[in-house]
C-alpha positions in Angstrom: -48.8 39.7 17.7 -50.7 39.4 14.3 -52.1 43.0 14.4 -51.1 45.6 17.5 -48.9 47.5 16.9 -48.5 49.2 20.8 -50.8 50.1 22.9 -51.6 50.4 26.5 -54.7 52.2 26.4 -53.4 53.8 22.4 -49.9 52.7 22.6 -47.2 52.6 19.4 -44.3 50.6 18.3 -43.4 51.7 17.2 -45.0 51.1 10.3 -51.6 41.5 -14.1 -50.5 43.7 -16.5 -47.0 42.5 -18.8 -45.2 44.3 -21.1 -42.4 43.0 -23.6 -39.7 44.3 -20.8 -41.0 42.6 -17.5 -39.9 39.4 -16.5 -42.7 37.2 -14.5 -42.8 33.8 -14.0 -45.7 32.7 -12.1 -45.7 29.4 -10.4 -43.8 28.0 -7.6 -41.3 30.1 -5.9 -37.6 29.4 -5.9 -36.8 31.3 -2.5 -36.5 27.9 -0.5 -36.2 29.5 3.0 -39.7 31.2 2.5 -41.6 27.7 3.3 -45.6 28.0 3.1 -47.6 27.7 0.1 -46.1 29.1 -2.9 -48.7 28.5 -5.5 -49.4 32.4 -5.7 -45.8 33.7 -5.8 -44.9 35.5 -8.9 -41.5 36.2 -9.5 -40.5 39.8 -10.5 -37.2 40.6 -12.6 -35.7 42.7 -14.9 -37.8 46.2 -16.1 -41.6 47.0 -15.9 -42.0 49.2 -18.5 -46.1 49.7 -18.9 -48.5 50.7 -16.0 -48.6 47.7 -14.1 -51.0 46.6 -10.9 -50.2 43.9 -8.6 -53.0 42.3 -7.3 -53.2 41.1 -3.0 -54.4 37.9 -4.5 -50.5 37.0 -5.2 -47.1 37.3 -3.5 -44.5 38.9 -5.5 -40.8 38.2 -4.9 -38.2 40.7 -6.4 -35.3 38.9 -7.9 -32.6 41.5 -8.4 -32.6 45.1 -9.7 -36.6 45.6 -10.7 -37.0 48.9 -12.5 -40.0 50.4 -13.1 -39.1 52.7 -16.4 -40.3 54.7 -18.9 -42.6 56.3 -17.3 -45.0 53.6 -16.4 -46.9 53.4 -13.4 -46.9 50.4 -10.9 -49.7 50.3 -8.6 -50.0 48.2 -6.1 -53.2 47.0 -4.3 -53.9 47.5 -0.6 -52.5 44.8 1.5 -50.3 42.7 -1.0 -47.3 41.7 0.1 -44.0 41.8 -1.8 -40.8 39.9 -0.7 -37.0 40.6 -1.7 -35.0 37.7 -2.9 -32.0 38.1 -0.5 -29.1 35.7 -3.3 -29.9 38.4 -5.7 -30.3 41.6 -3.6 -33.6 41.9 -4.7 -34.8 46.0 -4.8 -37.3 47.6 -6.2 -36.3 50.9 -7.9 -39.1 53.8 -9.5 -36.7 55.5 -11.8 -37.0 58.9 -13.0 -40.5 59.6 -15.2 -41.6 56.7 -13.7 -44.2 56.3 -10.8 -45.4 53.9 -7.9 -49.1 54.1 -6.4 -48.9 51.9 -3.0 -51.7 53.4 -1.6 -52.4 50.4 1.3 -55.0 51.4 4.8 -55.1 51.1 8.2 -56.6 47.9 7.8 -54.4 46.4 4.6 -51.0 48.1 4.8 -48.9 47.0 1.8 -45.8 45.3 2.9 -42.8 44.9 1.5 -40.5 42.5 3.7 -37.9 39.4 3.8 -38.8 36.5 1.4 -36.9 34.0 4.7 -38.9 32.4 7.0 -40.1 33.3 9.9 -37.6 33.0 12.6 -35.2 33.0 10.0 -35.0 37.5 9.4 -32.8 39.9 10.0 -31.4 43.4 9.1 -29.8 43.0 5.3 -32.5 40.3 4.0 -32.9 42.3 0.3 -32.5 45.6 -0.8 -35.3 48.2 -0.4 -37.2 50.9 -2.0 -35.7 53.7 -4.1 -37.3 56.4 -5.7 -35.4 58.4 -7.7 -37.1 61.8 -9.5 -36.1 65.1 -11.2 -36.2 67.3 -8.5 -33.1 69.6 -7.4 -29.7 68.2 -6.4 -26.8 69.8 -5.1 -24.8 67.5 -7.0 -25.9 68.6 -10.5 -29.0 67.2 -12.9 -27.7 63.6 -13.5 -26.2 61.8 -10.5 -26.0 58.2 -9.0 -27.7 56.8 -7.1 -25.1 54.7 -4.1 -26.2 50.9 -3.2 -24.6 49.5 -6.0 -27.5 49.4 -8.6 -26.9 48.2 -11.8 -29.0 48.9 -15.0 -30.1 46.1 -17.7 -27.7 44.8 -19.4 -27.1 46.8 -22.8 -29.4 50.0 -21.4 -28.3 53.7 -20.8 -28.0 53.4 -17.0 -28.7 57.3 -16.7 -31.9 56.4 -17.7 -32.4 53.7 -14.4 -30.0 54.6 -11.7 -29.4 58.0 -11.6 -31.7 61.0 -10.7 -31.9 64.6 -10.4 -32.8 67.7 -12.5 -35.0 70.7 -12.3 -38.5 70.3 -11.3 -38.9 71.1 -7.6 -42.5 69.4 -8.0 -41.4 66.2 -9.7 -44.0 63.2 -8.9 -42.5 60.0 -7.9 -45.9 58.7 -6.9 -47.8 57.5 -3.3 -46.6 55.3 -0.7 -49.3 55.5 2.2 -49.8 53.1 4.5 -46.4 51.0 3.6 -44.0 48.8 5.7 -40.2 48.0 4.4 -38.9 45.3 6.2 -35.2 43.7 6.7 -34.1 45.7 3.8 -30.9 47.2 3.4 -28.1 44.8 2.1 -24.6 45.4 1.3 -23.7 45.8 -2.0 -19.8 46.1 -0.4 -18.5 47.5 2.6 -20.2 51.2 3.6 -22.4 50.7 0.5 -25.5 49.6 0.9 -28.7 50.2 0.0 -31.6 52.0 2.8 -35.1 50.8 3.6 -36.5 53.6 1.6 -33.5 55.6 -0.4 -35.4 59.1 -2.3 -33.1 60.9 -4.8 -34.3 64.1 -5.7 -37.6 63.1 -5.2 -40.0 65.9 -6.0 -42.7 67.5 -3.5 -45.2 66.2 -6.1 -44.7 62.7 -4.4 -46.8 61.7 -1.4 -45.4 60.1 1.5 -47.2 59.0 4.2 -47.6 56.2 7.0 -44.3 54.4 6.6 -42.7 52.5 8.5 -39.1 50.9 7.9 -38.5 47.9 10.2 -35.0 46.5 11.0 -32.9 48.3 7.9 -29.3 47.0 7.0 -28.5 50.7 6.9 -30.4 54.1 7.1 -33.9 54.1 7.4 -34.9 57.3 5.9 -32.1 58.9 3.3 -33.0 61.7 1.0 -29.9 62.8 -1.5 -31.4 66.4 -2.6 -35.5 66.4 -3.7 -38.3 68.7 -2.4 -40.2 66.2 -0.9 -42.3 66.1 1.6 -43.3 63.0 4.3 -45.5 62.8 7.4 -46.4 60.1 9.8 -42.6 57.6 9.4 -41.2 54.8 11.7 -37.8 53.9 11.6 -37.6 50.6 14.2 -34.4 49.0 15.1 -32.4 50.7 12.5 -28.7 49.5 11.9 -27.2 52.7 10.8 -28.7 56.3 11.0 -32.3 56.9 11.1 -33.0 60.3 9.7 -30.1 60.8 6.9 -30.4 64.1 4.4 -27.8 64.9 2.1 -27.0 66.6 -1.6 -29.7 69.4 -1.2 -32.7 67.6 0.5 -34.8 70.8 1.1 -38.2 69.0 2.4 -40.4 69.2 5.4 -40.9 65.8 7.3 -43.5 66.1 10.6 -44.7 63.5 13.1 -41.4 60.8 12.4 -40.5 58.3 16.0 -37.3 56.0 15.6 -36.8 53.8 18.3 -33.4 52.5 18.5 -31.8 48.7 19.7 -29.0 49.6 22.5 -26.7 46.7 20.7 -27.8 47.3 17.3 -25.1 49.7 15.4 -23.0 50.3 12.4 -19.5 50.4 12.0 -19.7 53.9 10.1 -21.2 55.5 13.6 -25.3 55.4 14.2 -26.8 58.6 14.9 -31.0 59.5 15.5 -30.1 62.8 12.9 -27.5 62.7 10.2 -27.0 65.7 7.8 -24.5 67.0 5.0 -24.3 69.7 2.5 -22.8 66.9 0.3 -19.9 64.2 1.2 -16.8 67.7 1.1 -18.9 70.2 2.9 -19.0 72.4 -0.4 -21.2 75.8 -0.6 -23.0 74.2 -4.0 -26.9 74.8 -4.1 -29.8 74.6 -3.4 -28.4 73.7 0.4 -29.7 70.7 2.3 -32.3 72.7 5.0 -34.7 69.8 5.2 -37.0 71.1 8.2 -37.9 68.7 10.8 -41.0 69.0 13.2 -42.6 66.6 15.7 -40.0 64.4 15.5 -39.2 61.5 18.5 -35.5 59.6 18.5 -35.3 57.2 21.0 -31.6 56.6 21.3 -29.8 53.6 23.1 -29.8 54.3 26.7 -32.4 54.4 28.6 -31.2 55.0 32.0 -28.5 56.2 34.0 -25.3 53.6 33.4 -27.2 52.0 30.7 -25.1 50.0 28.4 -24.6 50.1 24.7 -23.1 49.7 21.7 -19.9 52.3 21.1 -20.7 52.7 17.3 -23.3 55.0 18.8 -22.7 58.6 18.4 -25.3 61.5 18.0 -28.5 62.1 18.5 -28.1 65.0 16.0 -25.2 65.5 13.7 -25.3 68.3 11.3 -21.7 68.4 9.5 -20.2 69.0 6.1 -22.0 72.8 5.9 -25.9 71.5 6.3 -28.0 73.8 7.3 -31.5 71.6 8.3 -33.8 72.2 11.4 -35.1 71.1 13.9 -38.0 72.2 15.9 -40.7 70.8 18.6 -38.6 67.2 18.7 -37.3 65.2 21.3 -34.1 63.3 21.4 -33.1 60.9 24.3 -30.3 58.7 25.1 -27.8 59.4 23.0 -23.4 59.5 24.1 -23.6 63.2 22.5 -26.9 65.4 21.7 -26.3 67.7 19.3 -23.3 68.2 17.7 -22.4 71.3 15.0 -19.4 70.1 13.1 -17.3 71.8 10.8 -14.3 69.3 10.9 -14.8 68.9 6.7 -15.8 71.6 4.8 -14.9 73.7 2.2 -15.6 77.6 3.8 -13.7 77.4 7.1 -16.8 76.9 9.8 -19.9 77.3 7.3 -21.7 74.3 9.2 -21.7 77.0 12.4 -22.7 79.8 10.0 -25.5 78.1 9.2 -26.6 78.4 12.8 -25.5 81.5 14.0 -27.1 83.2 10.8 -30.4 81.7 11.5 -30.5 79.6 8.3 -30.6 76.4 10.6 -32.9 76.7 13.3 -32.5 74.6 16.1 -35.2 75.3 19.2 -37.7 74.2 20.9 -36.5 70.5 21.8 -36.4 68.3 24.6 -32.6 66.7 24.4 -32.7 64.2 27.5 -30.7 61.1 28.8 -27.1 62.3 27.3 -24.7 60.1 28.2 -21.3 62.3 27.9 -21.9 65.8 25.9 -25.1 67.9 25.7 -23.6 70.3 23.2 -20.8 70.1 20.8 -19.3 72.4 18.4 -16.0 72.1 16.4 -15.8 75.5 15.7 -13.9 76.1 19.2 -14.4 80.3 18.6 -18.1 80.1 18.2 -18.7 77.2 20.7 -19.7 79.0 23.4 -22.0 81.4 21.9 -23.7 78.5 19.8 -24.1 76.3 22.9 -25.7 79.4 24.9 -28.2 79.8 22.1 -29.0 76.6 22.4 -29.2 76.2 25.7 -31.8 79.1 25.7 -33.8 77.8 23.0 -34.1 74.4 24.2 -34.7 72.2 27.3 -32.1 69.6 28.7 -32.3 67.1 30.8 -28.9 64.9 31.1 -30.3 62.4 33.8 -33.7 62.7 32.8 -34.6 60.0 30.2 -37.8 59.4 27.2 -39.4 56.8 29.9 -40.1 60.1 31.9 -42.0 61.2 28.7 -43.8 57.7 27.3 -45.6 55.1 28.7 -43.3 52.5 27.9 -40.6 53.8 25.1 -38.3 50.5 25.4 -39.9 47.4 24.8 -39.4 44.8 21.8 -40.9 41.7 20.9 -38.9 38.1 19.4 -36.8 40.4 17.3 -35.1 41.9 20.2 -37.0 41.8 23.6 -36.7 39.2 26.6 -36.8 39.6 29.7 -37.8 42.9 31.2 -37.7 44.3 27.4 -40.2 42.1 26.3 -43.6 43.8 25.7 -45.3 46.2 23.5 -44.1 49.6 23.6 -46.0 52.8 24.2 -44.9 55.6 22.7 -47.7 58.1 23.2 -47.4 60.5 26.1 -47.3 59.2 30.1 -49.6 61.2 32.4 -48.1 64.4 33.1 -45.3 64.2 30.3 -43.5 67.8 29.8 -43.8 67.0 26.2 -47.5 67.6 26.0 -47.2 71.1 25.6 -45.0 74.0 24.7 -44.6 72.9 21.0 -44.6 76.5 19.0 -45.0 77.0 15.2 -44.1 80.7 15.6 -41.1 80.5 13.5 -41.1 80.9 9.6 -39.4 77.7 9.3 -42.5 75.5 10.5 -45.3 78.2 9.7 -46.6 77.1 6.2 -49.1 75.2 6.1 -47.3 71.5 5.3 -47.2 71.6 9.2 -49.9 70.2 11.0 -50.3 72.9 14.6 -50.5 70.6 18.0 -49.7 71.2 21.4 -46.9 68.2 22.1 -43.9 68.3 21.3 -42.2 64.6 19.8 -44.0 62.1 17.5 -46.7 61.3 19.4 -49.3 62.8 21.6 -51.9 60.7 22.9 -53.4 59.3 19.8 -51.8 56.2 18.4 -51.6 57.1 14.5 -49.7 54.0 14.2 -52.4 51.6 15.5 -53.3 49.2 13.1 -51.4 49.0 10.2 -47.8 49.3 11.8 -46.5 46.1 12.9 -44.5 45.1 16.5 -43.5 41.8 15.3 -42.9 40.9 11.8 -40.5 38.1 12.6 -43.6 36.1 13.4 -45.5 36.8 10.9 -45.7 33.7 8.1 -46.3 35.9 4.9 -47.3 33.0 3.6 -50.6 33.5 2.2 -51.6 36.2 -0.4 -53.3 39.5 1.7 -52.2 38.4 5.3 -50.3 41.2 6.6 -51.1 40.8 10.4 
């Protein structure tokens, strides 16, 4: 499929300036595996140091670490298309200072994606996006980013791979209307980099419309920021989906991941993955990320469905976290929701979180478990958090997300056949119990970042995916400058 991205009647699959410091060679590219035309490939490297716009008129191919730095902007048209170089682990990094304005459309989403043929992609292909700002981390005002980066040779690398500091309103930038494709490769074992990777980015930033498309790791990790997002995809992730750590105190609304029953990592793949920091300290500001509208669409999909046993969690808050999560479904998941206070420094603080209130958890539809509903380490609060949640949510162990959207499981040539083969539909079936009851009541998702409706999940019955998301990128040539569908 060149353009639809799901549908059944609105369905969803579910997303030249130079400076003395950049490094662009235009001319032929040398990714071989890419085929096509190449006579409009410029190759990116090194540091881009002055505001800088790439046109749609060109393919760009990132050949290593590319730093945008010293507080230069990149911009980059609607509907070009950017391709990692997978020998050198090609990433693009925004460092702190420094900003990126991919503002793509509906029509001409930017893409950033494999620089292999098609046919030829898969989870891992090149690095990913990172954006790294000034905003607060738990972890202090200069930390590292993980994935392996490495800064120029001969430069001061907290001036390119760490973030961090003290401006809660720190502006990274706009990505709206974006798709991240194949990224995520290993640097080493357990270190790799995510589709899109946000340290302490700032709630000056804008983040809208992304999707992330078969990532080598997370989809979505924020270490510590302020930022905010709205309107995210993470599709046949590898490892977790919706990973906040060090601090991340942002609000994230309307976000579907739609998980691949064979398709998980080593290090356990959970929908929801969330830490104070790696020891479970009580260091501020605490990760409370708030999470609304939100649809994770585990690995089974029916009673005795099979799967991979790397899956875990639909939700596991651990290590003294203390996010929320309200108006959501999660389906088809071994375990639902699990408080877990196995590491931490203040004996059960992950549980105090909860029972305090600090981390609301209510008014979610947790279907299709496969073992346990509930789990709680702390075995003298267990039954007292699992009775509160029980009362403040709805479950449904043999009921599954199929009962809720028209068709939630299907894949195309990436990893559909058979009776899996198909567009899916992720906006509501006739009669869904997740098209009302959604509440915004609570202080936690009263502001006004939160957008009121009726449904509870990602997705009511408009498709806010249709048109610049895609279903099948593996067949897609990329080929030819601007043609993203």
């Amino acid at each position: 499929m060149k353009n639809q991205f799901i549908l059944l009647a609105l369905s969803v699959v579910l997303f030249s300036t130079s400076c003395k410091k950049n490094v662009i060679v235009e001319g032929p590219s040398t990714e071989t595996p890419g085929g096509g035309p190449t006579t409009n490939v410029v190759e990116i490297s090194g540091e881009i140091s002055a505001n800088t716009t790439w046109s749609a008129s060109k393919i760009y191919l990132l050949k290593g670490f590319v730093f945008v730095s010293n507080g230069a902007t990149l911009t980059i048209e609607p509907g070009t298309i950017i391709k990692g170089d997978k020998a050198t682990k090609g990433t693009l990094i925004i460092t702190r200072g420094s900003k990126i304005n991919a503002t793509g459309t509906v029509d001409k989403p930017i893409v950033f994606t494999s620089a292999l043929a098609s046919g030829a992609r898969s989870q891992g292909d090149w690095g990913g996006v990172i954006l790294l700002g000034k905003a607060p981390v738990n972890q202090g005002t200069d930390v590292k980013i993980e994935g392996g980066l490495v800064q120029p040779t001969g430069k001061d690398e907290k001036l390119y791979i760490y973030y961090g500091g003290t401006d809660a309103a720190d502006n990274s930038g706009t990505m709206k209307y974006v798709r991240i494709e194949y990224g995520g490769i290993a640097y080493s074992v357990d270190n790799e980099i995510n589709g899109l990777t946000m340290g302490g980015v700032g709630n000056g930033t804008t983040l809208d419309y992304i999707q992330i498309y078969r990532s080598g790791d997370d989809a979505f990790e924020w270490f510590g920021g302020t930022v905010n997002a709205k309107h995210l995809l993470a599709i046949g992730t590898w490892d977790d989906d919706f990973d906040t750590d060090f601090g991340y105190a942002g609000n994230v609304q309307f976000a579907l991941a739609q998980r691949v029953s064979t398709v998980a990592d080593q290090s356990q793949s959970n929908g929801f993955e969330s830490d104070n920091n790696a020891t479970g300290t009580d260091q501020t500001p605490k990760t409370s990320a708030v999470f609304s509208n939100v649809t994770v669409l585990g690995p089974i999909k029916a009673n005795g469905g099979s799967f991979n046993a790397n899956f875990y969690h639909g939700a596991q808050i651990r290590r003294n976290s203390s996010i929320s999560i309200l108006n959501s479904v999660i389906s088809g998941f071994p375990i639902g929701l699990y408080i877990d206070d196995t590491k931490v420094v203040t004996a059960n603080s992950t549980s105090a979180n909860f029972t305090s209130g600090n981390m609301v958890i209510a008014n979610n539809l947790v279907y299709g478990t496969k073992t346990t509903e509930v789990s709680v380490s702390n075995a003298a609060a267990a039954a007292a958090i699992e009775a509160k949640l029980r009362l403040d949510n709805t479950f449904a162990q043999t009921t599954f997300a199929s009962a809720l959207y028209t068709s939630p499981y299907l894949y195309f040539s990436d990893f559909g056949s058979g009776t899996t083969l198909g567009t899916a539909g992720f906006t509501l079936a006739a009669n869904s119990v997740a098209a009302t009851g959604a509440a915004f009541t609570n202080a936690k998702v009263s502001g006004s970042f939160f957008t009121q409706v009726a449904y509870k999940g990602a997705f009511g019955s408009e498709n806010w995916a249709s048109g610049w998301a895609e279903v099948d990128a593996q067949t897609l040539a990329y080929t030819t400058p601007g043609a993203v569908k």
